[in-house]
N, C-alpha and C positions, 0 to 999 in steps of 0.2 A: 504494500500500500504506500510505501514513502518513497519508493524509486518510483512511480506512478506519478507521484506529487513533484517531484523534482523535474521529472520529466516535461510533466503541464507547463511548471515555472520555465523550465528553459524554454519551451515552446513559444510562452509568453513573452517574453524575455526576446528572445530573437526576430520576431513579432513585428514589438514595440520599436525595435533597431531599424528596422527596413522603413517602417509606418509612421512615424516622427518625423522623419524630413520632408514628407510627401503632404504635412500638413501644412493648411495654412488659415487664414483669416482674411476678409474685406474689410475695409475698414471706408465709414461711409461720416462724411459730415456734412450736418443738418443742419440750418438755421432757422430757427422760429421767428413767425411776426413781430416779435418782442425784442427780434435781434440777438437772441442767446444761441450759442455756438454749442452744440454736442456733437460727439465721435460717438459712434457706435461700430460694432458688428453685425448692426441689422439694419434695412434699409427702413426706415418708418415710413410712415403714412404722408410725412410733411412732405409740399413741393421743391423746397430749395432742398434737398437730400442728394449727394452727388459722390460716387465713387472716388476715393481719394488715392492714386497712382504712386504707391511709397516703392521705391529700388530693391533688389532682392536679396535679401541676408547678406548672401556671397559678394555682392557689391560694396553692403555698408562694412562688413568688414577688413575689404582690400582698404577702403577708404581710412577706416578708423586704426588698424594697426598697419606701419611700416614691415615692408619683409626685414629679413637678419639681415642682409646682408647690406641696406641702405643705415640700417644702426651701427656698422662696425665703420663705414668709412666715411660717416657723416662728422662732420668737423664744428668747430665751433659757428663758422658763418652761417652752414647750412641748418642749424638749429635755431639761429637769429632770425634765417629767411623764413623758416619751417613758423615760428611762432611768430610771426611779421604776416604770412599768410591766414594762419587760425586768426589772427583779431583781424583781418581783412574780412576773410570768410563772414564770421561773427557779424564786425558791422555792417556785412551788406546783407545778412538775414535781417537783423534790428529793423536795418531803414524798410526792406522790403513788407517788415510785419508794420510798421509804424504808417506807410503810405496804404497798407490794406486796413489800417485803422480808420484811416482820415475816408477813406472811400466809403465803409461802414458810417461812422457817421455822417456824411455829407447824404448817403442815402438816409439813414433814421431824421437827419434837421430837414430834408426837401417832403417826407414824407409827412413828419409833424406838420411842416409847413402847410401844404396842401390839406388838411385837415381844419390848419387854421382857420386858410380863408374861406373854405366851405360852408366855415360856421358864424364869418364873420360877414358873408353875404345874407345869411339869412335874416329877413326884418324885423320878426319876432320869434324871439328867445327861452324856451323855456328854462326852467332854472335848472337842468340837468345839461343842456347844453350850455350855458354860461358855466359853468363847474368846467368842462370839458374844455371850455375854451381856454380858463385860466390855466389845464392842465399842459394842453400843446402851445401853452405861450412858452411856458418852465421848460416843457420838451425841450423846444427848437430851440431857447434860451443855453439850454443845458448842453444840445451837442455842436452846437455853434462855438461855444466856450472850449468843450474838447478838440475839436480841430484848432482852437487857435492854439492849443495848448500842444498839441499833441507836432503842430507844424512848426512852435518853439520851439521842443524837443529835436526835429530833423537839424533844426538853422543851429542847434551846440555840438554836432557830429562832427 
C-alpha cells in the first residue's frame, strides 16, 4: 500500500513539472464610470474592460537579470551607464504614467463639465438637481486642480 502511495506522488509530482509552465493567466483592466482602475483575471461585464498584453516570463527575465558573463567583464563605467539607464528607464515610465494621468482627468473634468452645463441650461431647478450641480462644480473644480498639479509635477523632471 505505501509503494502505491509513492508511486501516485511521483506520478503527481512529474505531472505538476510538465503542467506549470504551460500555465498561465489574462490579465484584463477595467475602468468604471467613477474612473476607478481594476486588474483582474476575469473579463467583467464593464465596457472599458481590455486585455492587457504583458511580455512573457522568458523575456522579463533576460530583461531583469544580466547573463554571467556581462557581470564578470562589466567594469566600473559600465555599471554607471547600466544605473544611468534604470533611472532613465524609470523616469520615462513616471512621465508616461503621469501624462496617462493628466489624460484620465482631463476626461473625468470634460465629463463633469458637460454634466454641468446640462444642468445649468435647464430653467427650473429642482433641489436635487441644484445638489448635483454644486456636486460637478467641486468635480470639475477638483480634476482641473489635479492636472494643474499633476503637469507641475512633469515641468520638476
Amino acid at each position: 500500500m505505501r509503494a502505491f502511495k509513492i508511486r501516485k506522488f511521483t506520478f503527481f509530482a512529474i505531472l505538476l513539472i510538465f503542467v506549470c509552465p504551460l500555465v498561465r493567466a489574462d490579465i484584463y483592466r477595467c475602468s468604471s464610470p467613477s474612473g476607478a482602475i481594476t486588474l483582474s483575471n476575469v473579463k467583467t461585464g464593464e465596457k472599458n474592460c481590455e486585455k492587457m498584453n504583458l511580455p512573457p516570463l522568458e523575456a522579463r527575465k533576460k530583461i531583469n537579470s544580466p547573463e554571467q558573463g556581462d557581470l564578470e567583464s562589466a567594469g566600473k563605467s559600465r555599471e554607471k551607464s547600466s544605473a544611468k539607464s534604470s533611472y532613465d528607464t524609470a523616469n520615462a515610465e513616471r512621465k508616461r504614467i503621469i501624462n496617462e494621468e493628466i489624460e484620465l482627468e482631463k476626461t473625468r473634468a470634460n465629463a463633469a463639465g458637460t454634466k454641468l452645463k446640462e444642468l445649468t441650461s435647464l430653467p427650473n431647478k429642482t433641489p436635487q438637481q441644484l445638489k448635483d450641480l454644486e456636486v460637478y462644480k467641486k468635480e470639475e473644480t477638483s480634476h482641473r486642480s489635479n492636472i494643474d498639479l499633476l503637469k507641475n509635477e512633469l515641468g520638476r523632471q
